[in-house]
MIVEXKOL-316086 format. One record per residue (C-alpha): residue in one letter; x, y, z; residue number from 1. Coordinates in Angstrom, 1 decimal. Layout:
BEGIN
<pt aa="A" c1="X" c2="Y" c3="Z" i="NUM"/>
...
END
This chain:
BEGIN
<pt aa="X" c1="125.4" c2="88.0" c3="105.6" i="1"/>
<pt aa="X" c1="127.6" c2="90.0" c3="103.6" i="2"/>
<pt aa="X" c1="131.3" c2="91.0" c3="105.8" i="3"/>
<pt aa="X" c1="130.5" c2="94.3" c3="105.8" i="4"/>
<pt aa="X" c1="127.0" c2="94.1" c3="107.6" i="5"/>
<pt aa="X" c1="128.6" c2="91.9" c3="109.9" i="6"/>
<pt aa="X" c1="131.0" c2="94.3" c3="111.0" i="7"/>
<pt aa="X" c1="128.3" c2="96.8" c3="111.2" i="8"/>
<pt aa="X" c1="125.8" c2="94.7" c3="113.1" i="9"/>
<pt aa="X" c1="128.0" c2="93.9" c3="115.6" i="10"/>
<pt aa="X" c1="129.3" c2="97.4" c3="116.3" i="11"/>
<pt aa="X" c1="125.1" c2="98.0" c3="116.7" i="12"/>
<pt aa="X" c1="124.4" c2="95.1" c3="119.0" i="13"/>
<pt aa="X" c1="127.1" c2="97.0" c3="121.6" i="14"/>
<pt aa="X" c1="124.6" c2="99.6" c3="122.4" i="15"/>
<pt aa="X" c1="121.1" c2="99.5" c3="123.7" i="16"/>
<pt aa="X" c1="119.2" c2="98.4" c3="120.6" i="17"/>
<pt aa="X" c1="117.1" c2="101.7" c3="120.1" i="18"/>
<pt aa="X" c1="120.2" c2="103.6" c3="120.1" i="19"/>
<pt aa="X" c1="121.3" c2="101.8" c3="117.8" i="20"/>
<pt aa="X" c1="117.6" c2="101.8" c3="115.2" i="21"/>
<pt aa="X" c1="118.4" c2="105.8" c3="116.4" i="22"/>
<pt aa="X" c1="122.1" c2="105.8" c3="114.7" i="23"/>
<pt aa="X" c1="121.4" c2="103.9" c3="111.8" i="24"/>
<pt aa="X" c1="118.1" c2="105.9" c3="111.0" i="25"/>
<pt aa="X" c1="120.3" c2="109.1" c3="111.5" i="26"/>
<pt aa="X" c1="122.9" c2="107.9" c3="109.2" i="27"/>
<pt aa="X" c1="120.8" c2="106.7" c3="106.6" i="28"/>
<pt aa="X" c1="119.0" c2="110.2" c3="106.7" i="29"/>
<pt aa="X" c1="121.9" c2="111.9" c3="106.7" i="30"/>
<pt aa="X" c1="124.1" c2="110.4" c3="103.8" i="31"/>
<pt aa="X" c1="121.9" c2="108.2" c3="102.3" i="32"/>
<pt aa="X" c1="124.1" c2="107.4" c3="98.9" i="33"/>
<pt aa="X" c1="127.2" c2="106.9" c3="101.3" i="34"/>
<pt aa="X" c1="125.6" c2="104.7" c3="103.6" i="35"/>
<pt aa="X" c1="124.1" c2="102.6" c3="101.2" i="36"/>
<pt aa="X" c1="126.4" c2="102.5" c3="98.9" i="37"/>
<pt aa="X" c1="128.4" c2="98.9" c3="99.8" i="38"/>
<pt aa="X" c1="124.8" c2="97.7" c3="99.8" i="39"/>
<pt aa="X" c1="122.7" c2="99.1" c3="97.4" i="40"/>
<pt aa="X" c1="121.3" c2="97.2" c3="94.5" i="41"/>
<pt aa="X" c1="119.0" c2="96.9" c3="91.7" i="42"/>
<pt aa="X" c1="116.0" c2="95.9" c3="92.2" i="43"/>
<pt aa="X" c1="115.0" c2="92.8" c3="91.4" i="44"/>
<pt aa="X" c1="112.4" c2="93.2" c3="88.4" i="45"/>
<pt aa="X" c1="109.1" c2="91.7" c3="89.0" i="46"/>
<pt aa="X" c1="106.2" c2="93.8" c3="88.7" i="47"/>
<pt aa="X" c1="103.1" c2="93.2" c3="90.0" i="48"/>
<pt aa="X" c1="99.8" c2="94.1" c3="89.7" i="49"/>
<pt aa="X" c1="97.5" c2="94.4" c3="93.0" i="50"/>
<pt aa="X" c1="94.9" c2="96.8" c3="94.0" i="51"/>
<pt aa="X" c1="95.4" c2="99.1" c3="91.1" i="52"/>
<pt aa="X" c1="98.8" c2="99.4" c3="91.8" i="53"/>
<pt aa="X" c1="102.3" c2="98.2" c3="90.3" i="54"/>
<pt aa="X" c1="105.0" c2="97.2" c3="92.5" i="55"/>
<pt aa="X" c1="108.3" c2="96.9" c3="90.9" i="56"/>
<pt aa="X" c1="108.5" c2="93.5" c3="93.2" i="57"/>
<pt aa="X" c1="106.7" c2="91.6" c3="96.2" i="58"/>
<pt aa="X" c1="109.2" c2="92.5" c3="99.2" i="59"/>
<pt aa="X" c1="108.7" c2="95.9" c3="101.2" i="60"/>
<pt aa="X" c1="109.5" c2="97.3" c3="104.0" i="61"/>
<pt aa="X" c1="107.5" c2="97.2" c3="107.0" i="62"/>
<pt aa="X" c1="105.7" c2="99.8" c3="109.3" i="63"/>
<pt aa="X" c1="107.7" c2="100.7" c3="112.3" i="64"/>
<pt aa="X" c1="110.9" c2="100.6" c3="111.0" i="65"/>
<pt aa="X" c1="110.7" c2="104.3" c3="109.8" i="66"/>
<pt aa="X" c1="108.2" c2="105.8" c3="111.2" i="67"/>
<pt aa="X" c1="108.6" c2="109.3" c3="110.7" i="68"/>
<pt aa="X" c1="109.5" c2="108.5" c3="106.7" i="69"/>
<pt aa="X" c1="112.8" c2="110.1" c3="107.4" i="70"/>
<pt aa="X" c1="115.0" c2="107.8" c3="105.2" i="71"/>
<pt aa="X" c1="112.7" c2="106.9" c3="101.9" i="72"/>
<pt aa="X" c1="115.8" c2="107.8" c3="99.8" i="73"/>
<pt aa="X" c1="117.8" c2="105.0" c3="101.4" i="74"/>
<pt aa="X" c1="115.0" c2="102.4" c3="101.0" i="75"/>
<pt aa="X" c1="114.8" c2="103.5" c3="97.5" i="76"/>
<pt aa="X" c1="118.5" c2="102.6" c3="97.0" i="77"/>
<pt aa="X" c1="118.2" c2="99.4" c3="99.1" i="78"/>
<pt aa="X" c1="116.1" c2="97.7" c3="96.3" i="79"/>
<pt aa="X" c1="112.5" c2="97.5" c3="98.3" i="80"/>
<pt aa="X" c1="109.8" c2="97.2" c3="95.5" i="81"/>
<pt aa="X" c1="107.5" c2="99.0" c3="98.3" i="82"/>
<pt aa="X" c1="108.1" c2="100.9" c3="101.2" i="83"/>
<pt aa="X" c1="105.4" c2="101.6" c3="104.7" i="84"/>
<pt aa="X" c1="106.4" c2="104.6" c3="106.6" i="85"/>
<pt aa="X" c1="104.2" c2="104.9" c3="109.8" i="86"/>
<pt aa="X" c1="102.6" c2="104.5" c3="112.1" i="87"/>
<pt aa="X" c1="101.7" c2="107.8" c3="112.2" i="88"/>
<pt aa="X" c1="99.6" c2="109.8" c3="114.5" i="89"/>
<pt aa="X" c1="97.9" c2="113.1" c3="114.3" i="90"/>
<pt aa="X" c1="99.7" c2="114.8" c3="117.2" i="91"/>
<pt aa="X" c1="103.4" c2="114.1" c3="117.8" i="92"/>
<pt aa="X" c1="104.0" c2="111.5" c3="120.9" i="93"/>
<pt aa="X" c1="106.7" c2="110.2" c3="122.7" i="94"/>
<pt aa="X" c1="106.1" c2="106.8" c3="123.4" i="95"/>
<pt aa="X" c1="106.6" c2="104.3" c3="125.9" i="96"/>
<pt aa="X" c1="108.9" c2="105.1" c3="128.7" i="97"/>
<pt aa="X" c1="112.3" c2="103.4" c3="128.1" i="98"/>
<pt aa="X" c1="113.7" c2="100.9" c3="128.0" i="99"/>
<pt aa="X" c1="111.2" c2="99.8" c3="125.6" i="100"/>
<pt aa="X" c1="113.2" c2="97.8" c3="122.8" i="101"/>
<pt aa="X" c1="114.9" c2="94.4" c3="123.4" i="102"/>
<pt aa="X" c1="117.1" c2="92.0" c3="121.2" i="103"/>
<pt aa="X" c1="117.2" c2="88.4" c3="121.7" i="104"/>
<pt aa="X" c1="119.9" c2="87.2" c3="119.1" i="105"/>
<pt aa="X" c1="120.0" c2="83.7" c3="119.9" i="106"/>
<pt aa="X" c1="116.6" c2="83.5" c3="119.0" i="107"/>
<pt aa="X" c1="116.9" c2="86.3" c3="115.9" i="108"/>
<pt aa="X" c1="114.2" c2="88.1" c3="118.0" i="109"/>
<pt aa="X" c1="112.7" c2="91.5" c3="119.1" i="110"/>
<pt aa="X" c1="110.4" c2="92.4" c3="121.9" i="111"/>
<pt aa="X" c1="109.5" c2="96.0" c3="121.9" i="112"/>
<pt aa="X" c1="106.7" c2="98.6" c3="123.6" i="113"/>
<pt aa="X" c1="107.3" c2="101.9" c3="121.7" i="114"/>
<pt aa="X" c1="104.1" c2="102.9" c3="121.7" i="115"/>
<pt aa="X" c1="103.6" c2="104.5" c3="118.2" i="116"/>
<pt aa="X" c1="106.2" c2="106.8" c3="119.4" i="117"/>
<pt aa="X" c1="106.6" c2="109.6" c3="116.7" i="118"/>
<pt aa="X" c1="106.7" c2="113.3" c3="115.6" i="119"/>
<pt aa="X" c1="102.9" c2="113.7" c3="113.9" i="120"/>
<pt aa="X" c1="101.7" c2="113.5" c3="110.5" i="121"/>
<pt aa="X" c1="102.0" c2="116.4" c3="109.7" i="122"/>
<pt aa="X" c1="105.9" c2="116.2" c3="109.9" i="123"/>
<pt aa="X" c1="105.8" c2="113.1" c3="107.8" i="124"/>
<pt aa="X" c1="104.4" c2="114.5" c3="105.2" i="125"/>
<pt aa="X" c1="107.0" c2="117.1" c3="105.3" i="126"/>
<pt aa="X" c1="109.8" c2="114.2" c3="104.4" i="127"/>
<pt aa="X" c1="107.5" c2="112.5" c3="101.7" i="128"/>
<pt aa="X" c1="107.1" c2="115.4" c3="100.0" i="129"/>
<pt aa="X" c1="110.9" c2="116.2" c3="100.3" i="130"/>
<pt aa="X" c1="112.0" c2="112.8" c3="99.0" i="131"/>
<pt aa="X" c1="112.2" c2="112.0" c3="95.7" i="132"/>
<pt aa="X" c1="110.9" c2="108.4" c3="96.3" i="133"/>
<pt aa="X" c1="109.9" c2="106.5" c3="93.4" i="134"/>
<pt aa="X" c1="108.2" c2="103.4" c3="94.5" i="135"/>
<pt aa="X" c1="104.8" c2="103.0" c3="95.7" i="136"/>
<pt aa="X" c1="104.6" c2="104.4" c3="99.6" i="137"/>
<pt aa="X" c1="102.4" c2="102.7" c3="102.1" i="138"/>
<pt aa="X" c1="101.3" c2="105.3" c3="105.0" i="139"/>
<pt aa="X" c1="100.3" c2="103.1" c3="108.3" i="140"/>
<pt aa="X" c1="98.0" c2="105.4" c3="110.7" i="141"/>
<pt aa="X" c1="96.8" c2="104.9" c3="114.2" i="142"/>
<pt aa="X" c1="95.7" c2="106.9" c3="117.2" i="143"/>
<pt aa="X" c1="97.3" c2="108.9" c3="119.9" i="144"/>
<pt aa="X" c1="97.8" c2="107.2" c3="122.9" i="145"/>
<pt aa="X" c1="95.9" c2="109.8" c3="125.1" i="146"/>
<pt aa="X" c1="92.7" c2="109.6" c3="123.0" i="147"/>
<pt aa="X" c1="90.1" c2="107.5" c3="124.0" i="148"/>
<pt aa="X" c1="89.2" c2="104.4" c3="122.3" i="149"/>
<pt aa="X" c1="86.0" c2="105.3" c3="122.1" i="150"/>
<pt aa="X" c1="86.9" c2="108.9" c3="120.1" i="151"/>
<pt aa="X" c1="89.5" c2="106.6" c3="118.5" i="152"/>
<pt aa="X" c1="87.4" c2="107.1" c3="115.1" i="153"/>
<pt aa="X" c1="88.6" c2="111.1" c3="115.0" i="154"/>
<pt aa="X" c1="92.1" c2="110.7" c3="115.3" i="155"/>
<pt aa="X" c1="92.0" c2="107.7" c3="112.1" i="156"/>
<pt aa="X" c1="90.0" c2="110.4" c3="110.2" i="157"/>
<pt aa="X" c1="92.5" c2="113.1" c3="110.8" i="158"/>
<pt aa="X" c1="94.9" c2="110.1" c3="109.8" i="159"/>
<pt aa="X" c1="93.3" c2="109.6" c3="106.4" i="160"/>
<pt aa="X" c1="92.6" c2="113.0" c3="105.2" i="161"/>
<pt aa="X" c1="95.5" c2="114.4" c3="105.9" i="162"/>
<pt aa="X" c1="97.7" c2="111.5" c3="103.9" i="163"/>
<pt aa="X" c1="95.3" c2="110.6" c3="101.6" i="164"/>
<pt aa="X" c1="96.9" c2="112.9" c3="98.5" i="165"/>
<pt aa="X" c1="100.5" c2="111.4" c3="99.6" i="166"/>
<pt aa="X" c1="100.1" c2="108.0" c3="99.9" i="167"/>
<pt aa="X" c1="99.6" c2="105.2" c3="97.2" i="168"/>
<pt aa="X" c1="98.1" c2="103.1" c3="99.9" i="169"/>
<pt aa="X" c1="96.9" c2="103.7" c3="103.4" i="170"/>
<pt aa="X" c1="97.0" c2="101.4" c3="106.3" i="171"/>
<pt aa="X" c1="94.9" c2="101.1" c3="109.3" i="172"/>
<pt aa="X" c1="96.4" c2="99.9" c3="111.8" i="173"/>
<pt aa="X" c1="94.5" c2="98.7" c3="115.0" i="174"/>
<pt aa="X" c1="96.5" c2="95.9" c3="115.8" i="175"/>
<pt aa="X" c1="99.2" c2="97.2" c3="117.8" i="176"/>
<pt aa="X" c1="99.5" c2="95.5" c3="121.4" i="177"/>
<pt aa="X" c1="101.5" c2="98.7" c3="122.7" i="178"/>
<pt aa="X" c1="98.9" c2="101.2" c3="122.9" i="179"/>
<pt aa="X" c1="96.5" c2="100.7" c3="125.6" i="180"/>
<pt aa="X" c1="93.0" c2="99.4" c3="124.3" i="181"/>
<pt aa="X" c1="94.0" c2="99.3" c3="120.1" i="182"/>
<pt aa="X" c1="93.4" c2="96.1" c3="119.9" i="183"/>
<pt aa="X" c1="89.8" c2="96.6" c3="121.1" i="184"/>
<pt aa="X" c1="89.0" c2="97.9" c3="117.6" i="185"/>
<pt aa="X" c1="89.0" c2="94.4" c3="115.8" i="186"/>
<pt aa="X" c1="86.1" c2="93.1" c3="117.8" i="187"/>
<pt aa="X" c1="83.2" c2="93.0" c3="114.8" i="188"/>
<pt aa="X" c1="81.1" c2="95.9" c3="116.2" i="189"/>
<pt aa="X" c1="83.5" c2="98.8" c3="116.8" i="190"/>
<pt aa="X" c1="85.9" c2="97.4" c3="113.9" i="191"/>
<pt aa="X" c1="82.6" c2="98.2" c3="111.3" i="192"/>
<pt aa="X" c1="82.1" c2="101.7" c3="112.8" i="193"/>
<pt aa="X" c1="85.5" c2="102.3" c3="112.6" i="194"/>
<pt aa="X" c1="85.8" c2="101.0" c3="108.4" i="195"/>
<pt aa="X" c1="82.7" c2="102.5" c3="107.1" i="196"/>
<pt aa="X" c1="83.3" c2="106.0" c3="108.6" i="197"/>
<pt aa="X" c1="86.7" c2="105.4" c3="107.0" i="198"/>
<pt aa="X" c1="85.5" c2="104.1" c3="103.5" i="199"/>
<pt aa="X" c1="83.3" c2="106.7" c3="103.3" i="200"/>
<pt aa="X" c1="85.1" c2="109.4" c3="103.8" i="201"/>
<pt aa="X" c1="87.6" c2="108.4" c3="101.3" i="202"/>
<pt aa="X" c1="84.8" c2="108.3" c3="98.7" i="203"/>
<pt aa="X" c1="85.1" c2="111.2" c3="99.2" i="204"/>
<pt aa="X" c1="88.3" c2="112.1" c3="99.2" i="205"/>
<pt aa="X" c1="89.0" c2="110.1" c3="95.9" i="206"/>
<pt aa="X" c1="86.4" c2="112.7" c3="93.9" i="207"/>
<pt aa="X" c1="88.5" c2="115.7" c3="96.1" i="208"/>
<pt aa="X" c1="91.7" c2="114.6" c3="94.8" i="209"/>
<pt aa="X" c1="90.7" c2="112.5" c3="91.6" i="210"/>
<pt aa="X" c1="92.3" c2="109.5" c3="92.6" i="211"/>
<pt aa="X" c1="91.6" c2="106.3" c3="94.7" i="212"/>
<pt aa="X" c1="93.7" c2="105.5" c3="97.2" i="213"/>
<pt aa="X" c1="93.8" c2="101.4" c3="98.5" i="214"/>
<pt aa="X" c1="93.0" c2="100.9" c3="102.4" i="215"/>
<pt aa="X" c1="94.4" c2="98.0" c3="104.2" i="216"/>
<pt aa="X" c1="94.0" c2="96.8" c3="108.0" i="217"/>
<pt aa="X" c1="96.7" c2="95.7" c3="109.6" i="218"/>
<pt aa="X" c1="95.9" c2="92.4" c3="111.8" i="219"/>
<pt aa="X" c1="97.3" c2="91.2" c3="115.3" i="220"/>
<pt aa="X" c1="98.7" c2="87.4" c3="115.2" i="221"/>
<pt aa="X" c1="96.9" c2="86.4" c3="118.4" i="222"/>
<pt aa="X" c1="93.2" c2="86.9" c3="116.7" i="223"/>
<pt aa="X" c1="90.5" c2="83.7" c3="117.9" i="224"/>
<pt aa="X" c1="89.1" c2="81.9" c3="114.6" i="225"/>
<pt aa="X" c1="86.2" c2="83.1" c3="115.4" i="226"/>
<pt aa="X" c1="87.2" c2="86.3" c3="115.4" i="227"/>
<pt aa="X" c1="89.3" c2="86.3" c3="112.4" i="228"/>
<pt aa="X" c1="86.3" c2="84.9" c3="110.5" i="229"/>
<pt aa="X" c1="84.3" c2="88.2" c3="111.6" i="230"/>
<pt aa="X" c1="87.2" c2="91.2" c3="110.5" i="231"/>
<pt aa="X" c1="87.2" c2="89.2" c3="107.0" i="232"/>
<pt aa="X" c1="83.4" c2="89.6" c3="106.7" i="233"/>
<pt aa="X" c1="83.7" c2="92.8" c3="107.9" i="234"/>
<pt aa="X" c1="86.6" c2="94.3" c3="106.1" i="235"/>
<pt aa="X" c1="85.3" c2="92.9" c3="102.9" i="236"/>
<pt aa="X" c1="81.3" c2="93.9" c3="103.1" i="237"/>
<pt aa="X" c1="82.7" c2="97.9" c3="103.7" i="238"/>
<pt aa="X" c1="84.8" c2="97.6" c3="100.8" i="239"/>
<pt aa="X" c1="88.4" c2="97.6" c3="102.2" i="240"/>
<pt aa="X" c1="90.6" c2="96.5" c3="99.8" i="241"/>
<pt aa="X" c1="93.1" c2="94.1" c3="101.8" i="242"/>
<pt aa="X" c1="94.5" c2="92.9" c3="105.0" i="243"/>
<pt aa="X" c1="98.3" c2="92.8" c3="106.2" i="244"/>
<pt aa="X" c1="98.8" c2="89.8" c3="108.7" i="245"/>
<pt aa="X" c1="100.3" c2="90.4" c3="111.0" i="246"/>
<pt aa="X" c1="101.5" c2="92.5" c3="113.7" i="247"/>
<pt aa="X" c1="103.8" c2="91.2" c3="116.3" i="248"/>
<pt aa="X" c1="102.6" c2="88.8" c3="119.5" i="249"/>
<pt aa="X" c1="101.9" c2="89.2" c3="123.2" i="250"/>
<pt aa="X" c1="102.8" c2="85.2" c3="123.0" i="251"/>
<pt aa="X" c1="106.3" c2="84.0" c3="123.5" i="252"/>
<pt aa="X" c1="106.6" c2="80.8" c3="121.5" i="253"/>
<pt aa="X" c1="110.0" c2="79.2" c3="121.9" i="254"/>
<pt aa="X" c1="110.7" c2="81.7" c3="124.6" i="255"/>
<pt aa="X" c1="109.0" c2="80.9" c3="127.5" i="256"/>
<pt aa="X" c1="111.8" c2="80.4" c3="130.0" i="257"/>
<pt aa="X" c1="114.1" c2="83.3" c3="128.1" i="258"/>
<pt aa="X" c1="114.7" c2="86.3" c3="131.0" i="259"/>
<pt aa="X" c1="113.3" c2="88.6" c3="128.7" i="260"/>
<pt aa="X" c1="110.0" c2="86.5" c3="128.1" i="261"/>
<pt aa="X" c1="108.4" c2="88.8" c3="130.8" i="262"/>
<pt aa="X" c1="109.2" c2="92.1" c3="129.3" i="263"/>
<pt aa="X" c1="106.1" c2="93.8" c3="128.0" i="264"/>
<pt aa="X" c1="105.5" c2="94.1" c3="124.1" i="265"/>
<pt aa="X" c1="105.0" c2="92.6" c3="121.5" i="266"/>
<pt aa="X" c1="107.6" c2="89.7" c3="120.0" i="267"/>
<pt aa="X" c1="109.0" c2="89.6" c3="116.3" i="268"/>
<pt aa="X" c1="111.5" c2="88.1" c3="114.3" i="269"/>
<pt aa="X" c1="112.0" c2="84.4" c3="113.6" i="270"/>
<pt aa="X" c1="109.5" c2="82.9" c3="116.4" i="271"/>
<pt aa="X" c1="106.7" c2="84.7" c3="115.0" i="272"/>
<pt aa="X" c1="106.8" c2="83.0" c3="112.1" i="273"/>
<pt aa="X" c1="104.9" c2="79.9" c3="112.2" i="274"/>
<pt aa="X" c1="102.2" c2="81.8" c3="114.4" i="275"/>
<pt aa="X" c1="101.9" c2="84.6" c3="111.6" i="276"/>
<pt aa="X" c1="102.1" c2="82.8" c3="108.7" i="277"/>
<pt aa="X" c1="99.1" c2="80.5" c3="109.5" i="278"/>
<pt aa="X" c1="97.1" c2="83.1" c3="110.0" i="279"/>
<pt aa="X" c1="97.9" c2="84.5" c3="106.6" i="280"/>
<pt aa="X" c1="96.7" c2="80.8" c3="105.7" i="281"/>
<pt aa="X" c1="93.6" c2="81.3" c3="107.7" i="282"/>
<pt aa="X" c1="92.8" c2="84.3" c3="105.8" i="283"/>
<pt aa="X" c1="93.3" c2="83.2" c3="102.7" i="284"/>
<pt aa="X" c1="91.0" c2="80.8" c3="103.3" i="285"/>
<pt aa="X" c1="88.3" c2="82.9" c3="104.4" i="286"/>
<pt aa="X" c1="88.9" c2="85.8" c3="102.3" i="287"/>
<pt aa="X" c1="89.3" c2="83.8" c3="98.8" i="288"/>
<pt aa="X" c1="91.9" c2="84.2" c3="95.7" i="289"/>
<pt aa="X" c1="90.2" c2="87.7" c3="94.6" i="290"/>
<pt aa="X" c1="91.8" c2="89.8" c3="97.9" i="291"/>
<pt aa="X" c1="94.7" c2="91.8" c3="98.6" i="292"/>
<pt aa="X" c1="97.0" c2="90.3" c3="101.1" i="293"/>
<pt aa="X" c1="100.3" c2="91.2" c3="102.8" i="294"/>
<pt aa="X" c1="102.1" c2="89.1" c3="104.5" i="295"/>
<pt aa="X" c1="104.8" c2="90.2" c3="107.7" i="296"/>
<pt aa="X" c1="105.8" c2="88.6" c3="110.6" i="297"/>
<pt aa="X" c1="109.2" c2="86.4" c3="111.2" i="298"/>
<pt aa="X" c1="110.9" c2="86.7" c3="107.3" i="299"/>
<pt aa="X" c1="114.4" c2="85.9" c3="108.0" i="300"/>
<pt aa="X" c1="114.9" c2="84.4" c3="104.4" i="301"/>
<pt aa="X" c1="113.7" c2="83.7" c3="100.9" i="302"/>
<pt aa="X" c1="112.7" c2="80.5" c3="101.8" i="303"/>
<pt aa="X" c1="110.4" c2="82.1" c3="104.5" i="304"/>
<pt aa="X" c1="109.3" c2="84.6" c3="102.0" i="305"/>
<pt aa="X" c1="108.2" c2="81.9" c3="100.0" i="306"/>
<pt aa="X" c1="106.3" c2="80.5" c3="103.1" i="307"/>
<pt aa="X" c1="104.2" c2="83.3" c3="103.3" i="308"/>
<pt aa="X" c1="103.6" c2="83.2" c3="99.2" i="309"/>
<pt aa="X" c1="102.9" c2="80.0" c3="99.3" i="310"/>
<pt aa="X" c1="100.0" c2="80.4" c3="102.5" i="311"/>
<pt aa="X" c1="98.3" c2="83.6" c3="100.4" i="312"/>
<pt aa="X" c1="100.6" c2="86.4" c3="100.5" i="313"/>
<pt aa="X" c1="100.4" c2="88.6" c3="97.3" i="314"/>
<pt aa="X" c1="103.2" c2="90.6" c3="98.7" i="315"/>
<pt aa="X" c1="105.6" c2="90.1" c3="101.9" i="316"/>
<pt aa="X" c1="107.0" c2="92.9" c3="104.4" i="317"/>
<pt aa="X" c1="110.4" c2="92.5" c3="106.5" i="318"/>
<pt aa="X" c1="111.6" c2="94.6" c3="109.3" i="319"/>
<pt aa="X" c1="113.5" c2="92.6" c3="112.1" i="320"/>
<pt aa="X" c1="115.0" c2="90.4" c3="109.3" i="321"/>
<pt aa="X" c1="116.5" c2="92.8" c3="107.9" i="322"/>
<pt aa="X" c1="117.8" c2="94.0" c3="111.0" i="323"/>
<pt aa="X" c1="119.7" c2="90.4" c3="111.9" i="324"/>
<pt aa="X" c1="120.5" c2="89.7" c3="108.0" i="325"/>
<pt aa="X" c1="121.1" c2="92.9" c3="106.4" i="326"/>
<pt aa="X" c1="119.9" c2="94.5" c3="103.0" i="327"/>
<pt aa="X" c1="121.2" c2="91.3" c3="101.2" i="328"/>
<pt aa="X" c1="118.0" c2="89.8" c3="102.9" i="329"/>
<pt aa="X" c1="116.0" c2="92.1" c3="100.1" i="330"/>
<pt aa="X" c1="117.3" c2="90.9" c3="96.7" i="331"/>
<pt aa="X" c1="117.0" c2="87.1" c3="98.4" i="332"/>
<pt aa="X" c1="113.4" c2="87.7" c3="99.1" i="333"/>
<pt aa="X" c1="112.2" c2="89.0" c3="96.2" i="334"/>
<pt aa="X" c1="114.3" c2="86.7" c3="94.0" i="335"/>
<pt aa="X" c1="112.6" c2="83.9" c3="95.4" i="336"/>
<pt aa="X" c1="109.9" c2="85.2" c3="95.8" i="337"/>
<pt aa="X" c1="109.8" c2="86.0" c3="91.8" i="338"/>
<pt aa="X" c1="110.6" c2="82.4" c3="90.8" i="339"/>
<pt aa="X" c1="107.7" c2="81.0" c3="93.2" i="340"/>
<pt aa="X" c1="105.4" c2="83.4" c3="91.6" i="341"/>
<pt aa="X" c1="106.4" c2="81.7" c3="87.9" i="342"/>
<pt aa="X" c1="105.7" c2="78.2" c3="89.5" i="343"/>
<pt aa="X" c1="102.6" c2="79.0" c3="91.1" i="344"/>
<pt aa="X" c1="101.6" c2="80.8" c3="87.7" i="345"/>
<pt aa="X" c1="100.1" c2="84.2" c3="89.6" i="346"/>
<pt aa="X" c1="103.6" c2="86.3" c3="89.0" i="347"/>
<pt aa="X" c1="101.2" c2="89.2" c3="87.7" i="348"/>
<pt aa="X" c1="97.6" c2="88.9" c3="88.8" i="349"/>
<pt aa="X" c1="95.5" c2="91.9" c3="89.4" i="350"/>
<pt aa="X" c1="93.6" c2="91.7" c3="92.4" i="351"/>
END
């Protein structure tokens, strides 16, 4: 960790730690070349190829992070070869009561409830089309919290057709433990409603705007086999083009007796690892070579970058990593990331 994110980190970790995701998103909206400026770097070069899109290299930027898309210019600068705004929903929402976001350093961890807490697509697509971003934008959706899981289909429509001519891909996101009943959605029945209406209506939405546009789901890390066996066979017979695995866990693993261990949420950051990455493997497995998949969940290194590579992962996402190590945690990413794709002999396979 470079001095000067040290310093900075540890100013953050004073204050309540979504104050301080507040003040950094502020700044970095604000004065996005000063800000970045002792951090930003090239990007490390190392294109790849995967469901019709090229991205300049295999580490983004998770959902949740920024999820209004408020500070694309900073990522930009930061060296992400791909960037996931969201999740979005169609009506603005508050969230979670507070306190809903809590750190566990010791552990390089996060528990947090925000419930999809932000301001509405529609002023989303106000920033994206305001930035002048230049890498390829993931847009995560989901549903408002006040809509019934059953009518959950509507508000994912609204979702898709209203980002659909912004985003490079789109990502369905059901896997959320925050918002009452999401996680409902990946049982095999209601998950198929819920694709095929969606695949569908971008059909047509790729004649409308004479482009198609790559939709992922975005999986939960406490999924049975069983279960995970039926959203492959699902998500691949109604044409979705990948998977990203995985959201955070309603487990505590390594955290059992921690006084935070009973806070409601979901858990990220280092102990997710292990439970995320082997169901990356898992998928892999079931999904074979030829699918898209993105793998998130406990990056704190290159070496665990390489982890998720090495288990399936075309691509890899960070988020609370780069919250405990800092930008410098991109470049090591995606540079080891870039000389395990030479090994492994894939570095630019089109999927």
């Amino acid at each position: 960790m470079s001095l000067l994110y040290s310093l900075a980190r540890n100013a953050l970790f004073r204050v309540d730690a979504e104050r301080a995701h507040e003040i950094t998103l502020d700044l970095f909206q604000r004065w996005p070349k000063l800000t970045t400026a002792p951090f930003a770097f090239s990007p490390v070069k190392d294109p790849v190829d995967l469901m019709g899109l090229r991205f300049r290299n295999r580490i983004g930027l998770a959902a949740g992070l920024d999820k209004n898309g408020d500070c694309l210019e900073a990522w930009d600068r930061l060296g992400f070869g791909f960037v996931e705004i969201g999740t979005v929903t169609p009506r603005p929402q508050p969230g979670n009561p507070r306190p809903r976001m809590f750190r566990i350093p010791e552990h390089q961890a996060l528990i947090n409830r925000l419930g999809f807490n932000n301001k509405g697509v529609d002023y989303l697509l106000q920033r994206v089309h305001e930035s002048s971003f230049s890498g390829v934008l993931g847009i995560n959706i989901g549903k408002n919290a006040d809509t019934p899981i059953d009518n959950a289909i509507d508000d994912y429509r609204i979702g898709l057709e209203k980002v659909y001519s912004s985003a490079h891909y789109i990502t369905v996101n059901i896997s959320s433990p925050n918002t009452k009943n999401l996680r409902d959605l990946q049982d095999e029945e209601r998950l198929r409603a819920l694709l095929r209406t969606l695949v569908e209506r971008a059909r047509d939405l790729a004649q409308q705007h004479g482009k198609k546009v790559p939709m992922l789901v975005k999986i939960a890390p406490d999924v049975p086999e069983e279960q995970l066996t039926g959203i492959v066979a699902v998500a691949r017979e109604e044409g979705i083009d990948g998977l990203i695995a995985t959201n955070t866990t309603i487990e505590r693993p390594g955290l059992e007796d921690h006084v935070l261990a009973r806070e409601a949420g979901g858990l990220s950051g280092a102990p997710l690892l292990p439970r995320a990455t082997e169901t990356l493997r898992r998928l892999r497995s079931l999904a074979g070579e030829d699918f898209a998949l993105i793998g998130v969940g406990g990056v704190m290194s290159g070496r665990d970058a390489v982890l998720k590579q090495e288990a399936g992962a075309n691509l890899v996402q960070i988020y609370s990593g780069f919250i405990y190590r800092g930008p410098e945690l991109i470049a090591e990413c995606a540079r080891a990331m870039k000389q395990k794709g030479r090994e492994m002999g894939n570095g630019r396979r089109e999927t």
